[in-house]
C-alpha positions in Angstrom: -39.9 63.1 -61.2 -42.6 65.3 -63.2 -40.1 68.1 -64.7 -41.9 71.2 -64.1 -40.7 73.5 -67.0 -40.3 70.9 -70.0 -38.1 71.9 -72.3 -40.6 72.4 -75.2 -43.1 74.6 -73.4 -39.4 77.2 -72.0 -38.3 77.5 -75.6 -41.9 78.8 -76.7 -41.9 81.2 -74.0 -38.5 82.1 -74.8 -39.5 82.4 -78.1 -42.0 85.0 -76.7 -40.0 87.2 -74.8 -37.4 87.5 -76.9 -40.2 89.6 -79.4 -40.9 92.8 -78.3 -43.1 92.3 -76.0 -44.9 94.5 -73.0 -44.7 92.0 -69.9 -47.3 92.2 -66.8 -46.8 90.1 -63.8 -49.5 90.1 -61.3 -51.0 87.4 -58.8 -54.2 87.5 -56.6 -56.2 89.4 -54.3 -54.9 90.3 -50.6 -51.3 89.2 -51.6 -49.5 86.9 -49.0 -45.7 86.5 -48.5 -45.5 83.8 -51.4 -47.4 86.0 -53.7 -45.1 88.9 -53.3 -41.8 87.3 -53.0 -42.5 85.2 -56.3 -43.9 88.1 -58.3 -40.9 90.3 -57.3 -38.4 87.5 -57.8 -39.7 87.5 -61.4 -39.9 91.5 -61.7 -35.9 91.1 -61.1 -35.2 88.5 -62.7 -36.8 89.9 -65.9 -35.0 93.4 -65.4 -31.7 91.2 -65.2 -32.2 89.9 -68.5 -32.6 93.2 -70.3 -36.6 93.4 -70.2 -39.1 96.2 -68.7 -42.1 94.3 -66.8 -44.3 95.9 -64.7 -45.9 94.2 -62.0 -49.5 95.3 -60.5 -51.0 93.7 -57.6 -55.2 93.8 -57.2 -54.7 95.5 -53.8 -52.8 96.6 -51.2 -50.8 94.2 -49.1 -49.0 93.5 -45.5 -47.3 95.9 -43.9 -44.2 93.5 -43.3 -43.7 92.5 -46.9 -43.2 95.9 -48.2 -38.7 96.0 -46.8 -38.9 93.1 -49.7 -36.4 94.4 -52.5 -38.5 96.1 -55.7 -41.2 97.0 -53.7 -40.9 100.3 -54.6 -42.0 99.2 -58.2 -44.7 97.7 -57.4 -48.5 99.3 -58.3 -51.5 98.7 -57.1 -54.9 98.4 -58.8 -56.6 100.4 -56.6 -54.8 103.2 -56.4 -55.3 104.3 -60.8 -57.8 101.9 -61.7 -57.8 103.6 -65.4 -54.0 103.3 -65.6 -54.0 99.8 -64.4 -56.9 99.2 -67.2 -54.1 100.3 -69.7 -51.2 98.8 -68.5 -53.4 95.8 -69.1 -54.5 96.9 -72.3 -51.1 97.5 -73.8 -49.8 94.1 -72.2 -48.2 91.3 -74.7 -47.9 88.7 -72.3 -49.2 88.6 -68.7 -47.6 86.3 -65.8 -50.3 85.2 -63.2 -48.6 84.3 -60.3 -49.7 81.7 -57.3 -53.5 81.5 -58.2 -55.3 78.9 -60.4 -58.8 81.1 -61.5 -58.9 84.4 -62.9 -61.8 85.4 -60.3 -58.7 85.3 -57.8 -57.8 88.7 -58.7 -61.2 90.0 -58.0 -61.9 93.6 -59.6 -59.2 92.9 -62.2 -60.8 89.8 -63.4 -62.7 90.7 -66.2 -59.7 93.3 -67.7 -57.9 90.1 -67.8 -60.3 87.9 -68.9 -60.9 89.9 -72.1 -57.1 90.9 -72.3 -55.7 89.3 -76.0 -52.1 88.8 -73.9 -50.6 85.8 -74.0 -51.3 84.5 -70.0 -48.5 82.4 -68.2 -49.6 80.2 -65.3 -46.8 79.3 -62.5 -49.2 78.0 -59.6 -48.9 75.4 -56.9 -53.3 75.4 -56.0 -55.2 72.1 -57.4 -57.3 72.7 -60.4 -56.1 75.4 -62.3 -58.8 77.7 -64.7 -58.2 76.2 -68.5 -57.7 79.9 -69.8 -53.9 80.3 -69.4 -52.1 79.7 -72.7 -49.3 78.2 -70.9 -49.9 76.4 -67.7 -46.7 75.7 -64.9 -49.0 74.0 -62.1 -47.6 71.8 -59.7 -49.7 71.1 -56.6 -46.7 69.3 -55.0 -44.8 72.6 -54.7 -44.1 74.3 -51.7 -44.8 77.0 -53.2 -45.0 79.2 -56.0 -41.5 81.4 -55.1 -39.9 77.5 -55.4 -41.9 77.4 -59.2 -40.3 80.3 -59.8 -36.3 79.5 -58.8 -37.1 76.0 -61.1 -38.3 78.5 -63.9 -35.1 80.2 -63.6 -33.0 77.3 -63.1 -34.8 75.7 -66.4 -34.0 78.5 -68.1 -30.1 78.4 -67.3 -30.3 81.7 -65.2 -29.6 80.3 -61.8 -26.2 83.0 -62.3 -28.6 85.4 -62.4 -30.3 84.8 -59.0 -29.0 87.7 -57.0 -29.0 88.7 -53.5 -32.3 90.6 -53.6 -33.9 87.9 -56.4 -32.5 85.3 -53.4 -34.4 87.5 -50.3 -38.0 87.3 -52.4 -37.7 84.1 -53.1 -36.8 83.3 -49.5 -39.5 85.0 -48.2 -41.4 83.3 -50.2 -40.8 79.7 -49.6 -40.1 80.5 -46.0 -44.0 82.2 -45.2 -46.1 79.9 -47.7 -44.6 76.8 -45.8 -45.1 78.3 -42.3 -41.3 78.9 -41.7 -40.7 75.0 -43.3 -42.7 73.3 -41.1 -45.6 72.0 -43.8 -45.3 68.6 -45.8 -45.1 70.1 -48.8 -41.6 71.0 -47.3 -39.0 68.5 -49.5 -35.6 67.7 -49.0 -35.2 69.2 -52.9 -37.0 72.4 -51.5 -34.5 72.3 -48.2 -31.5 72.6 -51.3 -33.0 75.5 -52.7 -33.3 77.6 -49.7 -29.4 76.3 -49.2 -28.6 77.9 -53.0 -30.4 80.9 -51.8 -28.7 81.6 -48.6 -25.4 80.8 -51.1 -26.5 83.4 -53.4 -26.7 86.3 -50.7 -30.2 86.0 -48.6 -29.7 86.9 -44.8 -31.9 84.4 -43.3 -32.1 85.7 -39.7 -33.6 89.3 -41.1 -36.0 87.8 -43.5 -37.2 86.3 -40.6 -36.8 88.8 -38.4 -38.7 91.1 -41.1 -41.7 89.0 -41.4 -42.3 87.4 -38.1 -40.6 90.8 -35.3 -41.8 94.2 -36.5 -45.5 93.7 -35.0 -47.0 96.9 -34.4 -48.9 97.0 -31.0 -52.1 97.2 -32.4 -51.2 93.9 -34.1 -50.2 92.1 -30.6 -53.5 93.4 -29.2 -55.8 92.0 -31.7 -54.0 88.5 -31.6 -54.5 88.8 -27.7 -58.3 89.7 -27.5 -58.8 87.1 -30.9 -57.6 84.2 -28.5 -58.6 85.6 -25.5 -62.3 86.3 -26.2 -63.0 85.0 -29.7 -61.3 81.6 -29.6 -63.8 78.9 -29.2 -62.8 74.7 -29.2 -65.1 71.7 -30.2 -63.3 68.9 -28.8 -66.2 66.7 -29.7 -65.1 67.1 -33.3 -61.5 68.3 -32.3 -61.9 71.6 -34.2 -61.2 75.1 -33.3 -62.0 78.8 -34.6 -61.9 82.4 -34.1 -64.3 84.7 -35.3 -63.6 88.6 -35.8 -66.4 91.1 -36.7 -65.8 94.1 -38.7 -66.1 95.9 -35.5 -64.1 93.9 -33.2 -61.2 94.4 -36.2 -61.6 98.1 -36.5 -61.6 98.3 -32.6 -57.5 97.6 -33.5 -57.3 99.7 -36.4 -57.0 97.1 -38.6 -54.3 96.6 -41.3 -54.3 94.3 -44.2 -52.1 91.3 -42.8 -53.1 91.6 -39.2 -54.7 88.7 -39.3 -52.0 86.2 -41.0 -51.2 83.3 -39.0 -54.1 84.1 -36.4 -55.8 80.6 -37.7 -52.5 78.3 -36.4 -52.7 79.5 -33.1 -56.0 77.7 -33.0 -54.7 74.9 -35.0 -51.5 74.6 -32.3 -53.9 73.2 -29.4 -53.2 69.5 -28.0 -55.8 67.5 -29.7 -57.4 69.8 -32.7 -57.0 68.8 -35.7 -58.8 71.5 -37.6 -59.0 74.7 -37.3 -60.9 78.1 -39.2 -60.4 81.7 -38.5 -63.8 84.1 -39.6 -62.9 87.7 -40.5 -66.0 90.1 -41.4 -65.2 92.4 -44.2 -66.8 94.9 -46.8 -70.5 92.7 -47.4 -68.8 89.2 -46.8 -67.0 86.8 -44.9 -63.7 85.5 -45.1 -62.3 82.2 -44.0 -59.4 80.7 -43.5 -58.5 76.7 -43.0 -55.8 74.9 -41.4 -55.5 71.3 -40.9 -53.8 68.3 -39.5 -52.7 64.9 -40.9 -54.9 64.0 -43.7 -58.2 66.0 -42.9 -58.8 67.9 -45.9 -59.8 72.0 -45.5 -59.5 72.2 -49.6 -62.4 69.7 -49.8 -64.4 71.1 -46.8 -63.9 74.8 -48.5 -64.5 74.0 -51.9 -67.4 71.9 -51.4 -69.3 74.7 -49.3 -67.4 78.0 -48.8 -66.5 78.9 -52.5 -62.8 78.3 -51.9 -59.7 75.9 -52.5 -56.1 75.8 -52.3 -54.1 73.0 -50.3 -55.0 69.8 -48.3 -54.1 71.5 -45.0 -54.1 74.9 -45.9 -56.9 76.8 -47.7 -59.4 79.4 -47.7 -63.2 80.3 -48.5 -65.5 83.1 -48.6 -69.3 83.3 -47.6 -71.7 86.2 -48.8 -73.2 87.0 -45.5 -73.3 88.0 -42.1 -70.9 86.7 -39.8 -73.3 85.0 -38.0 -74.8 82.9 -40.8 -71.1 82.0 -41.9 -70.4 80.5 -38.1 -73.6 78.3 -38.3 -73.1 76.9 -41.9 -69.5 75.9 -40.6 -70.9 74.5 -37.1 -74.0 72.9 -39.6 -71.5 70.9 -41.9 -69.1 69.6 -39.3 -71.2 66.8 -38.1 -70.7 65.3 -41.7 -66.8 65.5 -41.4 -67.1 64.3 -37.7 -65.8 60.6 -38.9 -62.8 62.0 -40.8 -61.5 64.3 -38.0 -61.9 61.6 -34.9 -59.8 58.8 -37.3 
């Protein structure tokens, strides 16, 4: 078994933190549940041992991650972009949480790249940027809120895991492996989720949470998306969904609305991939969902300027809706093989 925090690489960042030192935590743009729940976990877990970090976030994020404990602490890019620029500035060490490239954190990218802060990678996406001065990637992770319990465990902290550190972490694990239903799902990730319930997480309201406090306008989207956008390909047993910026603001559209959309598409008998379109400020995003062994990472990678994990990534296209829908119905004929096996 690959040990994920080697002992040689903890005791330099150790080493690190136990300077004075300013310490940033942030992860990537339109934060999901993983991205939150590990970037708070660490906000906590930091404040536990004695230090000050502050965490910023690109932009704003769902509705229903925002009960998670420490959110109040949390700042957002957007809101003081010449604050944020200092808070950058001033930084000795920056934590980038659950991406791999610095262009992940879009309008903050180039105050990081030029940032002379020591950067600390803990990621679980394929191919991480080679600008980090310490890299934690492991692609066989559920996710990066497990990366993060390992970090603490490595460090001899597991005491420190509290009820609150337990619920982010949680939350975490539970909405990056689509409530523990995705391969990347281990019997060794099962355990942690055990310690966490052990250390004070309430399961049934995480869930409850995340999954039951849909607003209405939510529900409707979700019913016209399937209802009237939803359109199947069983000649190359693919699905998708396509949303205009119209269509989305006909709902009054709130970042997060759309999460989970795509595996409603994925869930028919006899699909075995599956892409959600959502039109947005000048481009297009997309995201994948797979079966079995079909690859999205490849297919987004290779021609939508994305990546992330075998049977879950995501992609972007500069252009009209339209244009994005025909490249994707373009290419499928040369993955027609690979989805029929």
């Amino acid at each position: 078994m690959i040990e994920r925090f080697p002992e040689e690489k903890l005791k330099e960042v150790s080493a690190l933190l136990n300077k004075p030192s300013r310490i940033l935590i942030t992860t990537h743009h339109r934060p999901d549940g993983d991205a939150m729940g590990s970037s708070l976990a660490l906000l906590l877990y930091f404040q536990a041992k004695g230090f000050s970090p502050i965490l910023l976030v690109p932009c704003e994020y769902p509705d229903f991650l925002q009960w998670l404990p420490g959110n109040d602490q949390v700042l957002n890019f957007e809101d003081d972009e010449s604050h944020a620029e200092e808070l950058v500035n001033d930084s000795d060490m920056i934590f980038c949480l659950d991406f791999n490239w610095l262009s992940r954190v879009e309008k903050m990218e180039p105050l990081l790249r030029k940032s002379k802060a020591v950067k600390i990678l803990i990621d679980h996406h394929l191919n991480p940027e080679s600008i980090f001065e310490y890299t934690f990637s492991y692609p066989d992770a559920s996710s990066t809120s497990e990366l993060i319990f390992d970090y603490i465990k490595a460090s001899g902290d597991e005491k420190l895991i509290s009820p609150d550190i337990a619920t982010a972490l949680y939350c975490g694990i539970m909405t990056d492996t689509n409530s523990f239903r995705y391969e990347s799902m281990k019997a060794g990730t099962h355990r942690i989720i055990a310690s966490l319930i052990e250390a004070g997480a309430r399961n049934h309201l995480i869930h409850q949470n995340v999954y039951d406090s849909n607003t209405e306008n939510r529900l409707r989207l979700l019913g016209y998306a399937l209802k009237e956008k939803l359109v199947v390909l069983r000649e190359f047993r693919c699905a998708y969904i396509s949303l205009s910026e119209k269509e989305l603001e006909m709902f009054n559209f709130r970042t997060g609305d759309t999460e989970g959309v795509v595996n409603y598409a994925l869930s028919i008998l006899g699909v075995e991939l599956a892409a959600l379109f959502t039109e947005r400020e000048g481009f297009v995003k997309i995201s994948f969902r797979s079966k079995t062994d079909f690859s999205v990472q490849e297919l987004s990678s290779a021609h939508f300027n994305g990546g992330g994990h075998k049977n879950a990534s995501g992609g972007r296209y500069n252009g009209p809706l339209s244009e994005a829908i025909m490249t994707f119905l373009d290419i499928l004929p040369e993955y027609k093989e690979k989805l029929l096996k």
